[in-house]
Structure formats: C-alpha cells, structure tokens
Backbone as JSON, one array per atom type, in Angstrom:
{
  "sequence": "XXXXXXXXXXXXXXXXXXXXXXXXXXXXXXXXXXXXXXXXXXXXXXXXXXXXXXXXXXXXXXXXXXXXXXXXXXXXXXXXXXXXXXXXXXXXXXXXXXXXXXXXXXXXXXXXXXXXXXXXXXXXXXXXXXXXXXXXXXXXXXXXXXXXXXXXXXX",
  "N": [[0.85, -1.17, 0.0], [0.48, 1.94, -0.97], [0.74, 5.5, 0.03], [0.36, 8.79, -0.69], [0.94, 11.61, 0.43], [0.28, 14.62, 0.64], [0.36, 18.38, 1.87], [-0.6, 21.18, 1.11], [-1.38, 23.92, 1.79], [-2.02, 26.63, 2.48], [-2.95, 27.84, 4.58], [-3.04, 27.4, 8.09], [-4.87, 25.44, 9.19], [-4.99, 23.0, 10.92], [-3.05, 21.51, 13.07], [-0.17, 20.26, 10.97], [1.04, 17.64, 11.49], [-1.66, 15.92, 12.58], [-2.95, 16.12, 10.34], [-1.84, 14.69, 9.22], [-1.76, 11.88, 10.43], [-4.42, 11.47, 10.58], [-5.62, 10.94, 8.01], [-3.86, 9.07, 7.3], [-4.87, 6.79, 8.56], [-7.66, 6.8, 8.07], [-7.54, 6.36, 5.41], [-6.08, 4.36, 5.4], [-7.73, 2.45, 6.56], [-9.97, 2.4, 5.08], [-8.91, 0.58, 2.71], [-8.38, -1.22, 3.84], [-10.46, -2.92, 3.6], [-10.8, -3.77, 0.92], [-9.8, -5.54, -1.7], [-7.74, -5.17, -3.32], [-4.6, -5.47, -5.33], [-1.83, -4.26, -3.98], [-2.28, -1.46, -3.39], [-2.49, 2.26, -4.67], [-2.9, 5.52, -4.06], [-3.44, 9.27, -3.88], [-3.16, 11.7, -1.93], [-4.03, 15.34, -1.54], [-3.91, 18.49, -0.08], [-5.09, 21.38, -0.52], [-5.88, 25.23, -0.2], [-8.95, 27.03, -1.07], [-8.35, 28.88, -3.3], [-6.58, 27.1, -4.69], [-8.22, 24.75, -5.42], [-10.28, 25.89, -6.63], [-9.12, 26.88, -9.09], [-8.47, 23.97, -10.16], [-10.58, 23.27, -10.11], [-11.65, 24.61, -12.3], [-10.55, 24.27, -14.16], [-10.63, 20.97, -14.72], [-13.65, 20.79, -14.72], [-14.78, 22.57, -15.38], [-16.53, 24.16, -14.19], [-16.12, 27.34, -12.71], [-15.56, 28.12, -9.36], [-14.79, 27.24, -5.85], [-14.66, 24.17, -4.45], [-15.21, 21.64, -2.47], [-13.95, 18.29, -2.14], [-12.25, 17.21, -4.96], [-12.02, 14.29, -7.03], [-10.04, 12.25, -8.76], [-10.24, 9.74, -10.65], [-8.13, 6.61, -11.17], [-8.36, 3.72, -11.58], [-9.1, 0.76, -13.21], [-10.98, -1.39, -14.29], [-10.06, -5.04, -14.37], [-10.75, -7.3, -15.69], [-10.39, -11.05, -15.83], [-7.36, -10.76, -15.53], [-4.48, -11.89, -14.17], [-3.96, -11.67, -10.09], [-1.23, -9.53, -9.65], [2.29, -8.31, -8.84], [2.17, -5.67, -9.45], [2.0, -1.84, -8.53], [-1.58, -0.92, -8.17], [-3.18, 1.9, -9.17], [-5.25, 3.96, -7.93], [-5.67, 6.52, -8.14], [-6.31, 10.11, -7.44], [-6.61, 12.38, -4.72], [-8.04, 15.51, -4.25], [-8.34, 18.1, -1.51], [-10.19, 20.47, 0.19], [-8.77, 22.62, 2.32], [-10.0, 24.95, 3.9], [-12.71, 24.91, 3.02], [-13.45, 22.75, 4.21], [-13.15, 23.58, 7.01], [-14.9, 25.62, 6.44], [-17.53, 23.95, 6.35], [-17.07, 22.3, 8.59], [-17.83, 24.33, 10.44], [-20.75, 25.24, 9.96], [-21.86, 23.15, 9.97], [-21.51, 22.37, 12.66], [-20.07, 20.42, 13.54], [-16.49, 18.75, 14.53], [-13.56, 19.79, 12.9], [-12.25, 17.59, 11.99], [-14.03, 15.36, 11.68], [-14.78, 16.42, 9.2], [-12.91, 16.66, 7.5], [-12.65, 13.47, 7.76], [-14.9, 12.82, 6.26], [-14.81, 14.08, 4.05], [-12.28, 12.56, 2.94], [-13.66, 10.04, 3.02], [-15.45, 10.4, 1.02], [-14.34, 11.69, -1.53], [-12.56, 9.25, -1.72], [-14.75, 6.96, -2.57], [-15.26, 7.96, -4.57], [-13.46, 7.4, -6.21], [-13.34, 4.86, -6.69], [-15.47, 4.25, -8.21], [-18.17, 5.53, -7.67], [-20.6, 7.62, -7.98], [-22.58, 10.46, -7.14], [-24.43, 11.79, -8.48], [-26.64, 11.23, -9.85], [-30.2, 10.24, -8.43], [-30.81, 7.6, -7.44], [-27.97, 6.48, -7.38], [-26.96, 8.35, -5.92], [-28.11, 8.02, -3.47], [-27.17, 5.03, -2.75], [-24.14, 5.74, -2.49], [-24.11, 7.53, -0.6], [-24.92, 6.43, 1.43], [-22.91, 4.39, 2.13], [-21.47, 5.9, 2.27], [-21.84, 7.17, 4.8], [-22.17, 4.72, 6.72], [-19.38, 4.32, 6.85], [-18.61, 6.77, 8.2], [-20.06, 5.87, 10.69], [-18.43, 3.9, 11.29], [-15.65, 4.74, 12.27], [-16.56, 6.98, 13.87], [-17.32, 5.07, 15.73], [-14.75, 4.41, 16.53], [-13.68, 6.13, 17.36], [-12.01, 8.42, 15.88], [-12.56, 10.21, 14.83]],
  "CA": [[0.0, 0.0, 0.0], [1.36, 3.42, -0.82], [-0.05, 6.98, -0.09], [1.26, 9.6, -1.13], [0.23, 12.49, 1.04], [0.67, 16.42, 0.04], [-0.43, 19.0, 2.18], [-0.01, 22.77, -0.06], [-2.22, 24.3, 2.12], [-0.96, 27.96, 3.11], [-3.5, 28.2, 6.26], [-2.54, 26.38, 9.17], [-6.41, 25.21, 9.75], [-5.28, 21.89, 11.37], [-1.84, 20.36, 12.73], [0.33, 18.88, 10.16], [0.79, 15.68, 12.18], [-3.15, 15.64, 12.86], [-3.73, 15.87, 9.61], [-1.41, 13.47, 8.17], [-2.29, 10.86, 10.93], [-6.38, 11.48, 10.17], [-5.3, 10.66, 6.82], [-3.48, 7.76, 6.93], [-5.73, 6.18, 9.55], [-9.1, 6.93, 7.56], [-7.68, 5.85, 4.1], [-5.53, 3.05, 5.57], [-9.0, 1.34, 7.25], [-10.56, 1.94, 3.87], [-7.85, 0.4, 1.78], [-7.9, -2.97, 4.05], [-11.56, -3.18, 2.8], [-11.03, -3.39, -0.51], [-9.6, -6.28, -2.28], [-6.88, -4.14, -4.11], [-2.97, -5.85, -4.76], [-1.04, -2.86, -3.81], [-2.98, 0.17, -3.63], [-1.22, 3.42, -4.47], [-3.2, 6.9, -4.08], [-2.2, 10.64, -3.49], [-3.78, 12.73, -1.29], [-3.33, 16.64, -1.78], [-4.38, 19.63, 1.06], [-4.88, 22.96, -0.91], [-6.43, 26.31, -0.08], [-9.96, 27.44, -2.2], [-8.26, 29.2, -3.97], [-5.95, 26.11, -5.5], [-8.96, 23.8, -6.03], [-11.05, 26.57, -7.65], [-8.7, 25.98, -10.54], [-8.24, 22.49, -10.79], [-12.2, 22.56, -10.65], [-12.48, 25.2, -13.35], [-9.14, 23.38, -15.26], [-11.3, 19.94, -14.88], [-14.82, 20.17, -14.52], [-15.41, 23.49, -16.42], [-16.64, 24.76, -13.03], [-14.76, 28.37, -11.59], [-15.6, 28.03, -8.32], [-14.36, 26.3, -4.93], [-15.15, 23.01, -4.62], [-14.28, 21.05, -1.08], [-13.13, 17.82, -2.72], [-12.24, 16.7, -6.49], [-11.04, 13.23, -6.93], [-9.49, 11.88, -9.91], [-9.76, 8.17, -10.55], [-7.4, 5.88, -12.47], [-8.67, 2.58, -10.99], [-9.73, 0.34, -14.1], [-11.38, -2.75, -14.12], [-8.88, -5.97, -15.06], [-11.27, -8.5, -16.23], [-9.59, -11.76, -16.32], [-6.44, -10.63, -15.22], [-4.46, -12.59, -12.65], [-3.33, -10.65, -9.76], [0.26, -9.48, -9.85], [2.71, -7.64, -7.78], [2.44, -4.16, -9.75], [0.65, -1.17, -8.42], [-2.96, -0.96, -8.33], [-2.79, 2.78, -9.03], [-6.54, 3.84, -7.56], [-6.36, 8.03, -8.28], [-6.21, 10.87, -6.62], [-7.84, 13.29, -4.22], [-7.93, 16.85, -3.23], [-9.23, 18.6, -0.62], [-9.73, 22.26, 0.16], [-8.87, 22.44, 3.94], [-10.64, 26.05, 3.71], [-14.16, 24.46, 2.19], [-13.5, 21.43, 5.44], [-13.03, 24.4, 7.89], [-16.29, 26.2, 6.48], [-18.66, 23.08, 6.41], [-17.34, 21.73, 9.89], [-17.97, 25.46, 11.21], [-21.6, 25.28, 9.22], [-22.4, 21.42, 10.68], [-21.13, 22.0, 13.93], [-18.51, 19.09, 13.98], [-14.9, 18.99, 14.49], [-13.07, 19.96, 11.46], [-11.66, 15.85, 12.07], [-14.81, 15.06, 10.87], [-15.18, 17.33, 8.06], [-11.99, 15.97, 6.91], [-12.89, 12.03, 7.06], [-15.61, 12.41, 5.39], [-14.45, 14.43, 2.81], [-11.37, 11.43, 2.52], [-14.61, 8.87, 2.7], [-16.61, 10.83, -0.22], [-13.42, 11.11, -2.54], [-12.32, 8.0, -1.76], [-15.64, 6.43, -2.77], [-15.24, 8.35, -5.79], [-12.0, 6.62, -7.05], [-13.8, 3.46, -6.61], [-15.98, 5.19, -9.47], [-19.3, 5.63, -7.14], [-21.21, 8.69, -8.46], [-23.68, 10.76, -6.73], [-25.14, 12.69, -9.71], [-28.32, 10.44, -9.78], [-30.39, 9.99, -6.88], [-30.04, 6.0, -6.97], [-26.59, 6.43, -7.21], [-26.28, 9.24, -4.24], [-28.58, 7.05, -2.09], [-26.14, 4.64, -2.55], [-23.19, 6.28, -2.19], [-24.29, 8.71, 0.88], [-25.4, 5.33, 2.64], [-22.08, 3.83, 2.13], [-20.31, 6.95, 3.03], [-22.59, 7.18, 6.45], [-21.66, 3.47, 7.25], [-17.9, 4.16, 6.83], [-18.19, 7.84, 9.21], [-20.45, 5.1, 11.74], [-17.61, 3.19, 12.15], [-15.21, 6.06, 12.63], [-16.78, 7.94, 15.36], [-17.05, 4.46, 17.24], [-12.86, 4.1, 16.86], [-12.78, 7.76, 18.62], [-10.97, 8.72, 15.25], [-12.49, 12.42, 15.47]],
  "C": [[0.9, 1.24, 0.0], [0.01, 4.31, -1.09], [0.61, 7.73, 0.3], [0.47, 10.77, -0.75], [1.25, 13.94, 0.86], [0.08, 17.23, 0.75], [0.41, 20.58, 1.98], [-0.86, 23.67, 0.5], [-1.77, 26.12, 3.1], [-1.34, 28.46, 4.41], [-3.28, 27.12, 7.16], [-4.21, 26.14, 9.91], [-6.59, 23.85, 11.01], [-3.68, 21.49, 11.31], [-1.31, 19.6, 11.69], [-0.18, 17.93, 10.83], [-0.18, 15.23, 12.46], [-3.36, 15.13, 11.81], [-3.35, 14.6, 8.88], [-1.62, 12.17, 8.62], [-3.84, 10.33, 10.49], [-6.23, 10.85, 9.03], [-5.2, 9.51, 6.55], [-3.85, 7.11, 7.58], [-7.05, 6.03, 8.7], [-8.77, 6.01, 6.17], [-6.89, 4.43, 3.95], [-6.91, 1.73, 6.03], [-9.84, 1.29, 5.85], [-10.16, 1.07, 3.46], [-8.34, -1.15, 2.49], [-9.35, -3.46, 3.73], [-12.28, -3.73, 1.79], [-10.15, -4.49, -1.12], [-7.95, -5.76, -3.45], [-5.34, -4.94, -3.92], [-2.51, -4.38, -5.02], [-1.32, -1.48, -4.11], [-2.42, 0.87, -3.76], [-2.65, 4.53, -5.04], [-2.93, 7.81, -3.65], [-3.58, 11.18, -3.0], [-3.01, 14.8, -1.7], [-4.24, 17.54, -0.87], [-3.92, 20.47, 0.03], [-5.76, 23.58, -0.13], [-7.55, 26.21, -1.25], [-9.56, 28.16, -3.41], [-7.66, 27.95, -5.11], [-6.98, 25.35, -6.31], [-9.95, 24.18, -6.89], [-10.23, 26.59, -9.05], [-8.37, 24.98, -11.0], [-10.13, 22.41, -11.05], [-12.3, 23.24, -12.2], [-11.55, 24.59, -14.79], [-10.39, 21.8, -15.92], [-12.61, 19.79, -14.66], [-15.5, 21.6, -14.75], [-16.2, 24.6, -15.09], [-15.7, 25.87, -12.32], [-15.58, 29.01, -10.26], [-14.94, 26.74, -7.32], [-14.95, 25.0, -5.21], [-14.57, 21.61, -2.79], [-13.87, 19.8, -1.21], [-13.3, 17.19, -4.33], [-11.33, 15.44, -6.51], [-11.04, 12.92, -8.36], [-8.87, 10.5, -10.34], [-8.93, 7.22, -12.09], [-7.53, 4.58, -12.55], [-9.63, 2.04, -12.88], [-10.0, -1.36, -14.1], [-10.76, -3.59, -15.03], [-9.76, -7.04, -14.86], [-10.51, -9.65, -16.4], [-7.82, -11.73, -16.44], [-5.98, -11.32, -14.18], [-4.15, -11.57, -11.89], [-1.83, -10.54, -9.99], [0.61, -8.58, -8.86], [2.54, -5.74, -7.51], [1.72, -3.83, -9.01], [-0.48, -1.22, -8.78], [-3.0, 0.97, -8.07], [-4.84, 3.39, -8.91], [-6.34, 5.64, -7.98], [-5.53, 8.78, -7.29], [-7.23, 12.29, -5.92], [-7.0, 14.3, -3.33], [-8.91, 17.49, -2.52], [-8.78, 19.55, -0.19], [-10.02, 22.69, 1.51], [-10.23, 23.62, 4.26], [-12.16, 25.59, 3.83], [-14.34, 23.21, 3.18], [-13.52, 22.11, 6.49], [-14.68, 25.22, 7.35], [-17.3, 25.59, 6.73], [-18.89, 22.85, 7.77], [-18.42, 22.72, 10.59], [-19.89, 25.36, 11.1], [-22.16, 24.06, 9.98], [-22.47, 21.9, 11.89], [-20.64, 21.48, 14.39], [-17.52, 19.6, 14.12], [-14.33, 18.93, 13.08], [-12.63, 18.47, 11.02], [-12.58, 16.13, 11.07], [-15.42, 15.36, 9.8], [-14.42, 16.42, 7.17], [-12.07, 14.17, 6.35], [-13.89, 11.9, 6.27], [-15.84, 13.05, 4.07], [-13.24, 12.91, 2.1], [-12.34, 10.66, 1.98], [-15.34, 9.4, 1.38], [-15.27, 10.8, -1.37], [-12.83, 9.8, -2.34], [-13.67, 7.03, -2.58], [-15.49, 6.93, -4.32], [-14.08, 7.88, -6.95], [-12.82, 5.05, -7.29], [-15.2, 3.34, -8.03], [-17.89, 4.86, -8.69], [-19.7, 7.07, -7.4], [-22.56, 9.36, -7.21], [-24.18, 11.84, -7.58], [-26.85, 12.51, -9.8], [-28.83, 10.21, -8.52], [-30.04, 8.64, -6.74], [-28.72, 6.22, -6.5], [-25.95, 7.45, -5.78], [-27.02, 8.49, -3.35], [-27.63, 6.08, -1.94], [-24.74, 4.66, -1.89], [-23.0, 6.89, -0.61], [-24.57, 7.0, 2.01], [-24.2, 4.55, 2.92], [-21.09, 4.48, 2.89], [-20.42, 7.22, 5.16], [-22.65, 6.18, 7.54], [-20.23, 3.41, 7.94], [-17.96, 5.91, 8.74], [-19.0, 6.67, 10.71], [-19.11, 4.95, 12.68], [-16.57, 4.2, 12.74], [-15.19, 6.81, 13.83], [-16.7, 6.5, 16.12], [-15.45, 4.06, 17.21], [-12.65, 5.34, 18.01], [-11.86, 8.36, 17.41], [-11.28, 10.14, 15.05], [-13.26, 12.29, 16.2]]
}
C-alpha cells in the first residue's frame, strides 16, 4: 500500500501531524476493505483558492469546490493478480471548504476531513452521486464508513 500524502495548504487550519495521521488512519481502514494488490493513491491539502482551478481546469466549473477526486482505478477482467501497483487516483481537498462546512455542521473539522477522505475516496472506486439511486447509494455507504469512525474515537 502506498499513499502519497501532500499538504499545499498555506492556512494552518489543522496540525500537520493531525492531519497526516487522520489521513493515513481513515484511508488506511478503507484500503484494508477493498480487495486491491497494492494500492497506491495521493492525497493533496490545498487552499480554495488552488482547487477553484483544478475545478475550473477539470470540470469546467470556476468556483471552490471542497473535494475533487481523480480516478485511475480500471477494471482488469480476467487478469491474474500481480505484484504491480494498483494505481486507484487521486484526491484533493480544500482544507478552507473542510473548515467552512465543519464550522456550518457544527462538527470537528476531524470530521469534516474524514468524510471528505470517505466521499473522494468512494469516488476513485468510481461511485457517483449525480443520480439519486446512485447518491442514495453512495451517501449510505459513506454514512456506514463515518459510523464506524466515530465508534474508533478517530475524530
């Protein structure tokens, strides 16, 4: 398993070492989930301003966005497994747009954060919430994963 964690984030909204633990705790309990030989995804921490141009770069959208994931995960039909990477994507998140929601919810920014990880993460796995089926889905999957979560004590 590799993850490849980036945090470009120019406001100090949240401990490095918080965040990079939250991180690799939330996407490491995913990961053992998941059937995957040798997972490899990148995490990235920007500011609103950063992710307002990767949104308006990729998704024609110029505005913030609190996370954009970017999946490379492709289904190997009939493949055996092997040792290579299993190269699953990547995901950003706009600490800024995880600091406004928590503030907005009422949670701990933690929890802003895992379940921004849990919603792009779900999204590498190529789960959509565009459609309602598909966001009932999704949101019920995502609301399973923050369950377990709060009962670890992880925010």
């Amino acid at each position: 398993m590799e993850i490849f964690f980036r945090n470009r984030s120019m406001k100090k909204l949240i401990p490095a070492l918080q965040l990079r633990y939250l991180t690799l705790r939330i996407i490491g309990d995913l990961l053992e989930q998941y059937p995957f030989q040798n997972p490899q995804l990148s995490i990235l921490f920007v500011d609103d301003d950063q992710i307002r141009a990767m949104n308006k770069k990729h998704r024609k959208l110029d505005r913030p966005t609190d996370v954009l994931s970017f999946p490379m995960l492709e289904e190997k039909k009939g493949k055996e497994p092997s040792d290579e990477p299993t190269p699953l994507g990547d995901i950003v998140i706009s600490l800024e747009s995880a600091a406004r929601q928590a503030k907005e919810q009422e949670h701990p920014m933690k929890k802003e954060i895992a379940l921004l990880l849990v919603h792009g993460f779900l999204h590498l796995l190529h789960f959509d919430d565009q459609k309602p089926k598909e966001r009932r889905e999704m949101f019920s999957l995502q609301q399973r994963w923050m369950e377990q979560f709060e009962k670890k004590g992880i925010f």
